[in-house]
ROSE-424666 format. One record per residue (C-alpha): x, y, z; residue number from 1; residue in one letter. Coordinates in steps of 0.001 Angstrom, whole numbers. Last residue first. Example, Ala and Ser with C-alpha at 12.3 -4.5 7.8 and 13.67 -1.06 7.14 Angstrom:
residues 2
[[13670 -1060 7140] 2 "S"] [[12300 -4500 7800] 1 "A"] 
end
This chain:
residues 416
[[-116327 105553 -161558] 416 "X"] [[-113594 107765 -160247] 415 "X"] [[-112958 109613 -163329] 414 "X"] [[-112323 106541 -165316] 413 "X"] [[-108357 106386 -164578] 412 "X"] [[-108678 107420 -161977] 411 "X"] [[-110822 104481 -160902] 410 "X"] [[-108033 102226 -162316] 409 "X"] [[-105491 103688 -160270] 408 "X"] [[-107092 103031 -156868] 407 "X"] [[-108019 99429 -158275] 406 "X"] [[-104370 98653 -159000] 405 "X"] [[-102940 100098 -155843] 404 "X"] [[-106279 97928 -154212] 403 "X"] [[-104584 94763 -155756] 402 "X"] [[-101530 95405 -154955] 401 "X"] [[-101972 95947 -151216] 400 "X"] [[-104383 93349 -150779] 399 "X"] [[-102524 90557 -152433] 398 "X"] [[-100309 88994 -149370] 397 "X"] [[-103694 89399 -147497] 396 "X"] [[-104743 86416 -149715] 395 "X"] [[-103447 84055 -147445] 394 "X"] [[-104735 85300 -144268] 393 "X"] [[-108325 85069 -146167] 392 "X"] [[-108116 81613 -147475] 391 "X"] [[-107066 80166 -143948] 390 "X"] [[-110460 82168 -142717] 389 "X"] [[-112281 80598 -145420] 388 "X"] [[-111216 77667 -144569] 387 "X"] [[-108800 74872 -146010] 386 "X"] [[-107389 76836 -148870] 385 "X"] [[-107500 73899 -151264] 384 "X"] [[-109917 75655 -153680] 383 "X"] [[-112482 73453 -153044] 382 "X"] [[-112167 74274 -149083] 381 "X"] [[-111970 77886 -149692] 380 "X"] [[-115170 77317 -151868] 379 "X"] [[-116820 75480 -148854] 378 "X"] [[-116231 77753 -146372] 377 "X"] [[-117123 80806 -148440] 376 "X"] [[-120391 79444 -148497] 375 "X"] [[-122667 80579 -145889] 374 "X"] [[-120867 84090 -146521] 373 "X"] [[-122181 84624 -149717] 372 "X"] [[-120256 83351 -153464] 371 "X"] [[-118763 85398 -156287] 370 "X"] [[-115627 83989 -155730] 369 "X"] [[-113705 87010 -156608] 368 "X"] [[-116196 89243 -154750] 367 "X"] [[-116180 87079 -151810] 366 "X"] [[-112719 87144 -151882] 365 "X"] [[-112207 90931 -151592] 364 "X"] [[-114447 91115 -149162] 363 "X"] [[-112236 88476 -146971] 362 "X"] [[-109435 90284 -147754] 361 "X"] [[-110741 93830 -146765] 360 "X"] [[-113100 92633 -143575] 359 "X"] [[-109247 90885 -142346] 358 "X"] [[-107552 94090 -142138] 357 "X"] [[-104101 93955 -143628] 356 "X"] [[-101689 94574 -140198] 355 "X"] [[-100907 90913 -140570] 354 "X"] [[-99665 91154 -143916] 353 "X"] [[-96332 93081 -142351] 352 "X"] [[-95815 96393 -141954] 351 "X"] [[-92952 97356 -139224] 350 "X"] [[-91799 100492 -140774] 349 "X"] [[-94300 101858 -143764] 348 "X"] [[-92397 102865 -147024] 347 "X"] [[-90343 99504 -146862] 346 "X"] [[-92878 96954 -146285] 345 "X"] [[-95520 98870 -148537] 344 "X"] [[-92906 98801 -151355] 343 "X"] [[-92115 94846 -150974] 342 "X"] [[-96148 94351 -150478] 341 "X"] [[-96370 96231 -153874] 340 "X"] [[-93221 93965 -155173] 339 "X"] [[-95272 91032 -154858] 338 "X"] [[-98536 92087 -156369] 337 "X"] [[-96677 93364 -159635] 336 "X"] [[-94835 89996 -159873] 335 "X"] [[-97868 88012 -159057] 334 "X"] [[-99264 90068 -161449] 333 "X"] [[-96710 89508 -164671] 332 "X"] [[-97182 85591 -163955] 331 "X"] [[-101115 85954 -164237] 330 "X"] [[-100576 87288 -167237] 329 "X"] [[-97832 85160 -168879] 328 "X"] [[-100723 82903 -167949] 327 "X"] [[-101313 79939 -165240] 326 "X"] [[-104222 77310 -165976] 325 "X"] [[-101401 74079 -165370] 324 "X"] [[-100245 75963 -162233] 323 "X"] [[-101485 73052 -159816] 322 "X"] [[-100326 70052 -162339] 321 "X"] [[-96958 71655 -163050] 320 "X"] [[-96175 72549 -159393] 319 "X"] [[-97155 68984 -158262] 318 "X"] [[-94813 67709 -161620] 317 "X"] [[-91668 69736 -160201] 316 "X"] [[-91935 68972 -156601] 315 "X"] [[-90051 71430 -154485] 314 "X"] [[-93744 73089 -154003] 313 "X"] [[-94303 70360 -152115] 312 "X"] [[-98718 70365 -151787] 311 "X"] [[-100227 70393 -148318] 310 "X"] [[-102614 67678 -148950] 309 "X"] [[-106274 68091 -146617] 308 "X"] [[-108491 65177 -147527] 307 "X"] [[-112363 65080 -145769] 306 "X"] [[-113575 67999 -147227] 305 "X"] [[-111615 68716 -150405] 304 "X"] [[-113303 64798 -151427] 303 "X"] [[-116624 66295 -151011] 302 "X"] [[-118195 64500 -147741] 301 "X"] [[-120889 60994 -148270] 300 "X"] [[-118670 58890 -149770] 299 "X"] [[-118623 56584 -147327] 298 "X"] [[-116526 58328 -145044] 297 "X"] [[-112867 57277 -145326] 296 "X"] [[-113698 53895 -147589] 295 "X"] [[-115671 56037 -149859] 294 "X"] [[-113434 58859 -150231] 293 "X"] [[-110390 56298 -151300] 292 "X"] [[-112678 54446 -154008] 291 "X"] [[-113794 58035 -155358] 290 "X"] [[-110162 59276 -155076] 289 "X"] [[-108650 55966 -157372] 288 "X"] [[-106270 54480 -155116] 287 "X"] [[-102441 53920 -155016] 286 "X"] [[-101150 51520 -152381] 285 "X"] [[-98686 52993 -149966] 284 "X"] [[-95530 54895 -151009] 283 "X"] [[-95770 58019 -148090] 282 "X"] [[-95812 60649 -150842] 281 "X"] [[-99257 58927 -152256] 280 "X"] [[-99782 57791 -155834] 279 "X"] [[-103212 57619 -157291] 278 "X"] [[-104975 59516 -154420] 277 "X"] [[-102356 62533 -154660] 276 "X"] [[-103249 63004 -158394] 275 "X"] [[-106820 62590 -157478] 274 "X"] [[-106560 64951 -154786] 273 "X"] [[-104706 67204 -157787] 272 "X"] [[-107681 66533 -160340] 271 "X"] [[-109489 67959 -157365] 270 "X"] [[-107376 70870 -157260] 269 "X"] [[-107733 71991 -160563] 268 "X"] [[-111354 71614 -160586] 267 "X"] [[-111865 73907 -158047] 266 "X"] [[-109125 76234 -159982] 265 "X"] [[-111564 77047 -162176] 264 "X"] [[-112690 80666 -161237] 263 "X"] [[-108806 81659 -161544] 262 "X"] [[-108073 84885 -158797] 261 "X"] [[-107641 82968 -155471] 260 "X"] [[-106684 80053 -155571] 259 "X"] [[-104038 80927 -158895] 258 "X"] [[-102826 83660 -157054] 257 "X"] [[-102299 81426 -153887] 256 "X"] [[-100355 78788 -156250] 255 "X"] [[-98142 81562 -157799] 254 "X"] [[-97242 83216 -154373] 253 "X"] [[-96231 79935 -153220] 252 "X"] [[-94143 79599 -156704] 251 "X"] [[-92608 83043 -155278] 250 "X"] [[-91669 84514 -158667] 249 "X"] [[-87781 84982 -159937] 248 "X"] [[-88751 87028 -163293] 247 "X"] [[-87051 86366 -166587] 246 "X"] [[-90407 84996 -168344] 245 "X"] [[-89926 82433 -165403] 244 "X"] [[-87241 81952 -162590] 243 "X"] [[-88506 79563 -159939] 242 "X"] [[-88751 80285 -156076] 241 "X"] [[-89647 78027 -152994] 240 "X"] [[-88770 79271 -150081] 239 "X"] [[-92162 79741 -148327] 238 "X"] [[-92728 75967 -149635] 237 "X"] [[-90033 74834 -147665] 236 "X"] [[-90857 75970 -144772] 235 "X"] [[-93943 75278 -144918] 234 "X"] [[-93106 71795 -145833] 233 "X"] [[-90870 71568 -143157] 232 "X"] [[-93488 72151 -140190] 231 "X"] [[-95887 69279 -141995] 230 "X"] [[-92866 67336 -141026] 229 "X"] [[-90466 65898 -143593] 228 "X"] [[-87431 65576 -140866] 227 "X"] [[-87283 62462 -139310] 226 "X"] [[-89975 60560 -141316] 225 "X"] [[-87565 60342 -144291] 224 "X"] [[-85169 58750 -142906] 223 "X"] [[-82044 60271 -142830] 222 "X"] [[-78859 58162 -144455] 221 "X"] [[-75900 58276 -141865] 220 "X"] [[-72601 59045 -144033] 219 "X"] [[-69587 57611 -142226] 218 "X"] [[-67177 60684 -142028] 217 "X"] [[-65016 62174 -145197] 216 "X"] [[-62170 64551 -144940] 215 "X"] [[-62534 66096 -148324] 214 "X"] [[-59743 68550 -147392] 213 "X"] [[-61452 71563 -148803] 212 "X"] [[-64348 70645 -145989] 211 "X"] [[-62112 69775 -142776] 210 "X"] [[-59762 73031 -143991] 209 "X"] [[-62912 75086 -143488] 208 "X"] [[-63581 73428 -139821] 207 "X"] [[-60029 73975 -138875] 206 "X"] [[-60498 77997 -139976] 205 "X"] [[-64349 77657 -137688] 204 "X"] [[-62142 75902 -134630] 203 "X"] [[-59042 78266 -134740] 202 "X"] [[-61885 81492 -135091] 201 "X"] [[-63961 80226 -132440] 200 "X"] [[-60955 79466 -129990] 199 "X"] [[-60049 83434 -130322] 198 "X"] [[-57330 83314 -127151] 197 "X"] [[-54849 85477 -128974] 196 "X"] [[-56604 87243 -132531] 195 "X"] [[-54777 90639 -132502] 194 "X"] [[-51648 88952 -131257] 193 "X"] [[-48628 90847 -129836] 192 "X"] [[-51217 93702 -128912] 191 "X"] [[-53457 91186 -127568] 190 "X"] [[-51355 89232 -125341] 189 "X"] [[-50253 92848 -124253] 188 "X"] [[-53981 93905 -123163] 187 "X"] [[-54498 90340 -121787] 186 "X"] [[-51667 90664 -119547] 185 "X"] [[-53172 94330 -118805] 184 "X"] [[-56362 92860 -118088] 183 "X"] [[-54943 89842 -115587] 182 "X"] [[-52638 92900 -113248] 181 "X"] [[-55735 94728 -113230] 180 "X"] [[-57839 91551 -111068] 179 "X"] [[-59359 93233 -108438] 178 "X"] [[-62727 92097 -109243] 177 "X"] [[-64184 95730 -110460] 176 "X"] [[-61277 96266 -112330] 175 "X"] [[-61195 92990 -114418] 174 "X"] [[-64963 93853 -114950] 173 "X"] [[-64099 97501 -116242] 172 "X"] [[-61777 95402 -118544] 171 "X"] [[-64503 93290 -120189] 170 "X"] [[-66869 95755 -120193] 169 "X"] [[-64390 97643 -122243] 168 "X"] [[-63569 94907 -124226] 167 "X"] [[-67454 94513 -125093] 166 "X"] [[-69436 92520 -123061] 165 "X"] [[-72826 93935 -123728] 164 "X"] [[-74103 92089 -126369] 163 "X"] [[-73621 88834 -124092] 162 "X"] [[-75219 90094 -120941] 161 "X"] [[-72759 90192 -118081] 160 "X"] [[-73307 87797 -115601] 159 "X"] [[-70823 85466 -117750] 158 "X"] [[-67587 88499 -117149] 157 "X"] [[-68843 87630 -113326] 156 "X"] [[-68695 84079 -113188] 155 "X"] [[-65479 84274 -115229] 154 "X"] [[-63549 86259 -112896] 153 "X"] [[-64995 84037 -110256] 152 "X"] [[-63366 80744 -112109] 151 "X"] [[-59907 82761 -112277] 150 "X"] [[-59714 83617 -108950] 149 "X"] [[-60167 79557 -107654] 148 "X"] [[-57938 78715 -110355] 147 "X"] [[-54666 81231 -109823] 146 "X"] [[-54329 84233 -112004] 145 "X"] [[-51306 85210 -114174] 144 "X"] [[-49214 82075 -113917] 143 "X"] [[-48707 81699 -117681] 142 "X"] [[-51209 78360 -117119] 141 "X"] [[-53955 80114 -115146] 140 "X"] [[-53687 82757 -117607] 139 "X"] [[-54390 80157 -120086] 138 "X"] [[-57203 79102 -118947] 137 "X"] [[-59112 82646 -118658] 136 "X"] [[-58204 82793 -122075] 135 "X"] [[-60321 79562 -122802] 134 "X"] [[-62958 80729 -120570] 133 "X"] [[-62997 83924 -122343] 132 "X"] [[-63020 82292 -125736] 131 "X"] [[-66618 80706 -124573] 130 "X"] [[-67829 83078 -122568] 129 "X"] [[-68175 84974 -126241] 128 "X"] [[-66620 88857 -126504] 127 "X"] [[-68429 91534 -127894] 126 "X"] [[-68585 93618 -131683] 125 "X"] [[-67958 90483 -133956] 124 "X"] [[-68752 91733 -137400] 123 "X"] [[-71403 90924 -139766] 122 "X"] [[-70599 93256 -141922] 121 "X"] [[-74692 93860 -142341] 120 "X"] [[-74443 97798 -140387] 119 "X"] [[-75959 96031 -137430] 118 "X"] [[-72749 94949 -136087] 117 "X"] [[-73054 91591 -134316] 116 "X"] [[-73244 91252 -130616] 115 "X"] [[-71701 87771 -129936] 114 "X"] [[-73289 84107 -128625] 113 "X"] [[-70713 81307 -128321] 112 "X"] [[-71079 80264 -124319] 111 "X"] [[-75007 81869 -124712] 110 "X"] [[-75966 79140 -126651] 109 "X"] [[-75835 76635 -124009] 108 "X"] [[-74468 73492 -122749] 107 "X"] [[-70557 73950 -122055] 106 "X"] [[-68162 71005 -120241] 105 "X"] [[-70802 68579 -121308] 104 "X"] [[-68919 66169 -123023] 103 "X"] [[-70264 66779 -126474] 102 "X"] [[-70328 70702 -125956] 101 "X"] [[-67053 70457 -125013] 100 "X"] [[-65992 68355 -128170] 99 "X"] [[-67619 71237 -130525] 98 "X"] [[-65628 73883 -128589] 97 "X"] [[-62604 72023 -129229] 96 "X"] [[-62982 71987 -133041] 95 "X"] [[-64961 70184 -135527] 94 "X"] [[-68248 68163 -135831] 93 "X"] [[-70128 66429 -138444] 92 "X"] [[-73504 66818 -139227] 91 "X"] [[-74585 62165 -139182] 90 "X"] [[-78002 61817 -137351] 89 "X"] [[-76072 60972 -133995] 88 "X"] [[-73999 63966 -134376] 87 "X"] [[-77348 66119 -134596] 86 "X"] [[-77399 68168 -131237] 85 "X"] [[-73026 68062 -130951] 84 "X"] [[-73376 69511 -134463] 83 "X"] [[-75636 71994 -133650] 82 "X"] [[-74269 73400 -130502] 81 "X"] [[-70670 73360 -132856] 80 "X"] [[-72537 75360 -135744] 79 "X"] [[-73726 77835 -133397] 78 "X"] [[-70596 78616 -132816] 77 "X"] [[-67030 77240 -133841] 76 "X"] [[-67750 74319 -135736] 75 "X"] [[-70189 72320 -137370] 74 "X"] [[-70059 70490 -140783] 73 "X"] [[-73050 69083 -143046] 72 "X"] [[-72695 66912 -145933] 71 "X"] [[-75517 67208 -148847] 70 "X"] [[-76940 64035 -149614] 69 "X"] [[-80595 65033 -149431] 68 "X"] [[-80828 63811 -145911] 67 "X"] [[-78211 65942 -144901] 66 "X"] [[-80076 68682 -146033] 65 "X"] [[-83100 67378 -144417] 64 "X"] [[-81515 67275 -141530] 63 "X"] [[-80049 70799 -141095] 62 "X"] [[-83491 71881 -141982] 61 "X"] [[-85215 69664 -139362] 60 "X"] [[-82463 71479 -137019] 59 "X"] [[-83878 75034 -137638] 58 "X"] [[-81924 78032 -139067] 57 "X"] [[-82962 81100 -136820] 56 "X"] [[-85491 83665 -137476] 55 "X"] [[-84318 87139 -138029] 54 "X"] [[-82024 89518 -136358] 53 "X"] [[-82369 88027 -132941] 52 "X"] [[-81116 84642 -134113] 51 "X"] [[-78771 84579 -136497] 50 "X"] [[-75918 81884 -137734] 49 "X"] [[-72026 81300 -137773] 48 "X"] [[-70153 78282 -138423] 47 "X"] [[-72328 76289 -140849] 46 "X"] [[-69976 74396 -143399] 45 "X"] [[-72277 72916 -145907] 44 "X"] [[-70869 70411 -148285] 43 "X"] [[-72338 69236 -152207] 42 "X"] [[-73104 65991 -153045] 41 "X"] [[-76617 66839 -152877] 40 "X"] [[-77140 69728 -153903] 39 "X"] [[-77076 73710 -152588] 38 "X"] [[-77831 76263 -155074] 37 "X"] [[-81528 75281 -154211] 36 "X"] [[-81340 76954 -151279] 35 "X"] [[-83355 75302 -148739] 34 "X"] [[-80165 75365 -146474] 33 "X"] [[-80841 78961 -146253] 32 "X"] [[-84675 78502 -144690] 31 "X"] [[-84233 80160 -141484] 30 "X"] [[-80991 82174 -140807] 29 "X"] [[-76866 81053 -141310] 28 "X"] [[-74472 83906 -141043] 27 "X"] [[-72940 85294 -144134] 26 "X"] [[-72485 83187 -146906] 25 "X"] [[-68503 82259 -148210] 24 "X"] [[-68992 79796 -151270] 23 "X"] [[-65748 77646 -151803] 22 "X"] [[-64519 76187 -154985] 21 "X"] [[-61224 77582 -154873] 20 "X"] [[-59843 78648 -151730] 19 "X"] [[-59741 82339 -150559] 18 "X"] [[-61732 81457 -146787] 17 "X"] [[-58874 80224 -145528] 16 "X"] [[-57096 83875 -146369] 15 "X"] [[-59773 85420 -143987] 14 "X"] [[-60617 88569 -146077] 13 "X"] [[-64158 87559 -145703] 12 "X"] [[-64074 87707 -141570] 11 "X"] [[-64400 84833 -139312] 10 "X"] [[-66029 84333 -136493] 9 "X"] [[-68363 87230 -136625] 8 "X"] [[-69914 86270 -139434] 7 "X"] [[-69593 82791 -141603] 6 "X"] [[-71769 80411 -143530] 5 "X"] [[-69883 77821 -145876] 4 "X"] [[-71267 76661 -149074] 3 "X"] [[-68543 73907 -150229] 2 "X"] [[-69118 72954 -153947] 1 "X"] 
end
């Protein structure tokens, strides 16, 4: 299967973009490549991506796709900057903008960067330096402008800020330079051609045909160390989902329900440490916990003290062991919980879990826990929440939901 993420480049009805087996995405963001849709074996063609919508796709993603088996192409746009970034880890790259990157004819983002619509179409509302350098060069070549005029024509379309240069900045411009005669050859390029001087679009269609093609490169195997970070795991982790009791749950949201609503999950994650103890991620020697805790501190620290795991929710028997005291119940809240922050997100512009007071969460734990304040460090700790104040951001993903449910349940008792 070939996954390829496209925006402004190119648009769906692009016939390239009709081929069997082929998976058109819109622009690339943080954590996509974590899809689990996407194998190993399979091929990722990133063209276009985000980055002042939302959060943009990081490289250690890009790598640990590509470290999975999955093949990664670049082309166009962000996807060339990428590429030219990770050749020497094995993405492939495509197209001339890719090479210029490579050489150092181009360095930054801002050579491919467009205003996209906001309306989620995804299209191209501005022009990039980088096709305006290209038609720029060709104008030199029909005779149109001479170097020297053609390299201050640029200089100033660059000054302008990218989601800004629309055609009609990029004619007022022309105007402003002295260079009329250069906009209306551009006009009637244009008109013949609705896509003359698009270098993105020839680079992302040759970038497609790379993928259907099969055209293989040498495959450079990732080491592990490169991109498993404690960084990645988050990531990860965040974007983690499972479908159960035909509901697609957060499994992060699962494991911080479990922390923070089952009274036994201490000893659920200590037979985890132990878990961890007897056969470590990194492949060294497996110990028995007790035997490990007294070599790091002589025993003399809980174990949930002194080791600090961040679980891989990817990780099929870590999710089993940690969720082993789960319920249909407990699944049907973390359902009910999540779509409560969903509604509070939508009904109130700009909410996020930060806004949750911290006094509300941390009561609210205290309660659960059924412990004072000279302890809630400790039972975060057992609970593998690190401290209490790490327990209380995470439970703030709750708070909504679980007053909702508290506010209706007084009602329902006449307010008792």
């Amino acid at each position: 299967m070939i996954h390829a993420y496209v925006g402004p480049t190119l648009s769906a009805s692009d016939p390239v973009l009709a081929a069997p087996g082929l998976r058109v995405l819109p622009p690339a963001r943080h954590g996509d490549l974590l899809d689990t849709a996407i194998s190993s074996g399979d091929t990722v063609v990133l063209v276009d991506g985000v980055y002042h919508q939302a959060p943009a796709l990081r490289h250690k993603e890009i790598l640990a796709a590509m470290g999975q088996g999955i093949r990664v192409i670049g082309a166009a746009s962000i996807g060339a900057l990428r590429a030219a970034e990770l050749e020497p880890y094995g993405m492939l790259g495509v197209g001339s903008i890719f090479t210029a990157y490579v050489r150092g004819d181009i360095d930054g983002d801002d050579e491919v960067a467009v205003g996209q619509a906001p309306d989620g179409e995804f299209g191209a509302m501005t022009w990039p330096l980088v096709n305006l350098r290209h038609i720029l060069q060709l104008a030199v070549g029909d005779g149109v402008l001479d170097g020297e005029r053609a390299a201050e024509l640029l200089q100033a379309l660059r000054a302008v800020y990218y989601p800004q240069r629309t055609w009609a900045a990029v004619r007022a411009v022309c105007r402003r330079q002295g260079e009329r005669a250069f906009a209306d050859w551009l006009t009637r390029q244009r008109e013949r051609d609705r896509h003359f001087g698009d270098l993105k679009r020839d680079d992302a269609i040759a970038a497609v045909r790379t993928a259907l093609d099969g055209t293989s490169a040498e495959r450079v195997v990732i080491e592990l160390s490169v991109w498993e970070t404690a960084y990645f795991r988050r990531w990860s982790n965040t974007t983690a989902h499972s479908r159960v009791d035909g509901m697609v749950l957060s499994t992060e949201d699962r494991l911080v329900y479990q922390q923070v609503f089952d009274l036994a999950f201490r000893e659920r994650w200590a037979a985890y440490l132990e878990h961890v103890s007897l056969h470590p991620a990194d492949g060294g020697p497996g110990l028995p916990l007790a035997e490990r805790l007294a070599q790091a501190c002589g025993g003399v620290l809980p174990a949930d003290r002194v080791f600090h795991p961040r679980p891989d929710l990817r990780e099929g028997q870590t999710v089993a062991l940690l969720l082993a005291g789960e319920s249909a119940a407990d699944r049907r809240a973390v359902a009910r919980y999540a779509d409560a922050l969903a509604w509070a997100r939508r009904s109130r512009p700009g909410f996020s879990t930060a806004a949750v007071r911290d006094e509300v969460a941390r009561d609210l734990l205290l309660g659960l826990w059924r412990c004072g304040e000279r302890e809630f460090d400790s039972e975060a700790s057992a609970r593998g929440l690190g401290r209490a104040a790490s327990a209380v951001e995470a439970a703030k993903r709750f708070v909504p939901g679980f007053l909702e449910e508290t506010k209706r349940t007084e009602t329902a008792c006449g307010g008792r």
